[in-house]
DSSP file (Angstrom, degrees, kcal/mol; ACC not computed):
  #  RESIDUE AA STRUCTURE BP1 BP2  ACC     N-H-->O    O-->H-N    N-H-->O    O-->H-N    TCO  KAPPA ALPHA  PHI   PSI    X-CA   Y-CA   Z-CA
    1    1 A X     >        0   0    0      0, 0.0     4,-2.1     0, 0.0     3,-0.3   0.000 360.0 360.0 360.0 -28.1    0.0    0.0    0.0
    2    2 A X  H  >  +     0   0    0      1,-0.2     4,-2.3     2,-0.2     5,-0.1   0.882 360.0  47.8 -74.2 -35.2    2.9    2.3    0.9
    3    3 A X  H  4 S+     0   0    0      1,-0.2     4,-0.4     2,-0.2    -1,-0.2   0.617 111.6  55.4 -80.1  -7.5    4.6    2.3   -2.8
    4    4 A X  H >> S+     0   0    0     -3,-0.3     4,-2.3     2,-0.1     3,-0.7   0.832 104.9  50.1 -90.6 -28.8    1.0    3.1   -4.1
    5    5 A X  H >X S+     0   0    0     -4,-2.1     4,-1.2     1,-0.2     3,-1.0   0.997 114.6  46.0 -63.8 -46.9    0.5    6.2   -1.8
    6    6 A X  H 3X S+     0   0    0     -4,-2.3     4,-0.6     1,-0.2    -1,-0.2   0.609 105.5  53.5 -58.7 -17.9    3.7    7.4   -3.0
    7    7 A X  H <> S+     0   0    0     -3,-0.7     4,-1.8    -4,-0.4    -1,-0.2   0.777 115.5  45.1 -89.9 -19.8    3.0    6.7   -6.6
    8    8 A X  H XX S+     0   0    0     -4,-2.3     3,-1.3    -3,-1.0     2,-1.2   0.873 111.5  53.4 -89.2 -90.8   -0.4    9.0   -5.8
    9    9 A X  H 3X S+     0   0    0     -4,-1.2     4,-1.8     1,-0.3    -1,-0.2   0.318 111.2  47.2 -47.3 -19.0    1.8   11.7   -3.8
   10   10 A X  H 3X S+     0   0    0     -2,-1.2     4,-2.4    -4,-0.6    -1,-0.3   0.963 117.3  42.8-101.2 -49.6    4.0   11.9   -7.0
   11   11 A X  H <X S+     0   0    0     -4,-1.8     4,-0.6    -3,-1.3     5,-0.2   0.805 114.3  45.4 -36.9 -48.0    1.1   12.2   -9.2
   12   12 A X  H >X S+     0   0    0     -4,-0.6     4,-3.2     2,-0.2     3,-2.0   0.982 116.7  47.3 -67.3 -52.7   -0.8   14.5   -7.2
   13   13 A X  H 3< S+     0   0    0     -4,-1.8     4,-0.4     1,-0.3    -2,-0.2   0.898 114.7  50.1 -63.6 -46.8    2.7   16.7   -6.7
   14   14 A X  H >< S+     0   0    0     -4,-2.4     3,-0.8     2,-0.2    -1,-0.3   0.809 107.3  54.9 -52.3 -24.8    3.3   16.3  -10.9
   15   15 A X  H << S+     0   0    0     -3,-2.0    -2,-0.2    -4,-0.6    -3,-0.2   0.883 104.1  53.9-118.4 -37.0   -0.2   17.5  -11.5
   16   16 A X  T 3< S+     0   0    0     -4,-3.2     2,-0.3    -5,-0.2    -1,-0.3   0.625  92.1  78.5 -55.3   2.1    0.3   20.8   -9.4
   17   17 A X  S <  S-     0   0    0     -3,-0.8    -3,-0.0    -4,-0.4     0, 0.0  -0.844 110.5 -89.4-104.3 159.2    3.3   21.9  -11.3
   18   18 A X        -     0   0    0     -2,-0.3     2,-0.2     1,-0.1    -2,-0.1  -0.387  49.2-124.8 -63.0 133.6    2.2   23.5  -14.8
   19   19 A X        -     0   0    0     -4,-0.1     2,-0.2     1,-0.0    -1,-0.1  -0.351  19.2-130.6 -81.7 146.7    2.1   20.3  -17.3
   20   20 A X        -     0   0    0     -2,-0.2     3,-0.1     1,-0.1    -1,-0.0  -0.683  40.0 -89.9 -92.3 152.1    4.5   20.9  -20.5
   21   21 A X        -     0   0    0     -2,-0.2     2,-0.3     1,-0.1    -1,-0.1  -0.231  51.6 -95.1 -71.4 161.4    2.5   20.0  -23.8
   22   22 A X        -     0   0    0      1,-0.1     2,-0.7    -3,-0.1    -1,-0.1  -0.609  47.8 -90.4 -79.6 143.4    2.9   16.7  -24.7
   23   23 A X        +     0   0    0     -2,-0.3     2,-0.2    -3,-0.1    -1,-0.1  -0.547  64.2 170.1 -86.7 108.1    5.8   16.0  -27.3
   24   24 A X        -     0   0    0     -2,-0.7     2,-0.2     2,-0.0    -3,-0.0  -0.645  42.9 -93.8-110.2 153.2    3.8   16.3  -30.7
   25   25 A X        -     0   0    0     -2,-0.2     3,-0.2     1,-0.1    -1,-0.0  -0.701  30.8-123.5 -62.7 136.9    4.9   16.5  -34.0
   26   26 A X  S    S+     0   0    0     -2,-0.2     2,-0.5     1,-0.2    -1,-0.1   0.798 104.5  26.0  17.5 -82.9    5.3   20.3  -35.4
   27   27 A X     >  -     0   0    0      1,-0.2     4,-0.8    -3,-0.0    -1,-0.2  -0.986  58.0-176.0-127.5  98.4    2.4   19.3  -38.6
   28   28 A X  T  4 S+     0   0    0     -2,-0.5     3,-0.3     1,-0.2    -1,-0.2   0.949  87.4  57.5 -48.4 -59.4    0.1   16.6  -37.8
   29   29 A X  T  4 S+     0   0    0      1,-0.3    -1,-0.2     4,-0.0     4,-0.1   0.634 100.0  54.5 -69.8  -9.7   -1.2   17.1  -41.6
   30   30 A X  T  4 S+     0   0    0      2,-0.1    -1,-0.3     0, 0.0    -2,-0.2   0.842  83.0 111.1 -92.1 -29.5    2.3   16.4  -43.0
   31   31 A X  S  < S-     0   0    0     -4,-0.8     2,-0.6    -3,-0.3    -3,-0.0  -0.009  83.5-115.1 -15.9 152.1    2.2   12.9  -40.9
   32   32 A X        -     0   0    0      3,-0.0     2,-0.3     2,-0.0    -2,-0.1  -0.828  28.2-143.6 -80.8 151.6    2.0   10.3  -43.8
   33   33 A X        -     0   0    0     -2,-0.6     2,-0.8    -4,-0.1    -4,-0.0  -0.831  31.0 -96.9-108.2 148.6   -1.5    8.6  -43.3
   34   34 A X        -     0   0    0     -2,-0.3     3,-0.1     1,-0.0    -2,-0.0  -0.647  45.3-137.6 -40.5  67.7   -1.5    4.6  -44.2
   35   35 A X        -     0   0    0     -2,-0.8     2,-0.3     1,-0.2    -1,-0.0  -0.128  23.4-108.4 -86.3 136.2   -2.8    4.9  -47.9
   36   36 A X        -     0   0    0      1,-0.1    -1,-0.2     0, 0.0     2,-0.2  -0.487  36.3-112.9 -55.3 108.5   -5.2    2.2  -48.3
   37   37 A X        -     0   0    0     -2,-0.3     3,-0.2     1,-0.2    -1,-0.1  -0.350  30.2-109.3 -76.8 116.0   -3.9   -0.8  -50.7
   38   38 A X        -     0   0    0     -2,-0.2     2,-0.2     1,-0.2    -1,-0.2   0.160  35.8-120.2 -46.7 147.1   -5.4   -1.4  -53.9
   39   39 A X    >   -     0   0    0      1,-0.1     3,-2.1     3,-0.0     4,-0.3  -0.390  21.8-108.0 -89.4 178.7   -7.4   -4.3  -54.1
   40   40 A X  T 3  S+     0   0    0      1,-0.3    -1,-0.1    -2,-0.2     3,-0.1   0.565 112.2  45.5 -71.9 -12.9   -6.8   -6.8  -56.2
   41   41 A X  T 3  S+     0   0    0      1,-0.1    -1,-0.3     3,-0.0    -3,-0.0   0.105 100.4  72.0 -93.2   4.7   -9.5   -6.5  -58.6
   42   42 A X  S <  S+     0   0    0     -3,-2.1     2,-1.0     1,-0.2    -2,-0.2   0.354  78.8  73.6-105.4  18.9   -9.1   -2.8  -59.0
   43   43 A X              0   0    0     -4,-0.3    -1,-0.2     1,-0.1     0, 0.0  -0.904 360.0 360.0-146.9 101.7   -5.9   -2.6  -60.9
   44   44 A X              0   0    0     -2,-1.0    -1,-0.1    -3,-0.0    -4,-0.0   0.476 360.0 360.0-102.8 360.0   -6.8   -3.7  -64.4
């Protein structure tokens, strides 16, 4: 029980200091997206 109180005291003490943005990419939109793979009947 004692390492869970401590794991809530460091949480609660993390979530009073100002939280830093989470490390995102720059341009979401430039991400590549997955492109969807032609099926096999579409390519004639």
């Amino acid at each position: 029980m004692r390492a869970n109180t401590t794991v809530r005291a460091q949480r609660q003490f993390r979530a009073g200091q100002p939280r830093r943005p989470f490390p995102q990419p720059a341009k979401p939109h430039s991400m590549p997206r997955p492109r969807p793979l032609p099926k096999p009947g579409s390519r004639g």
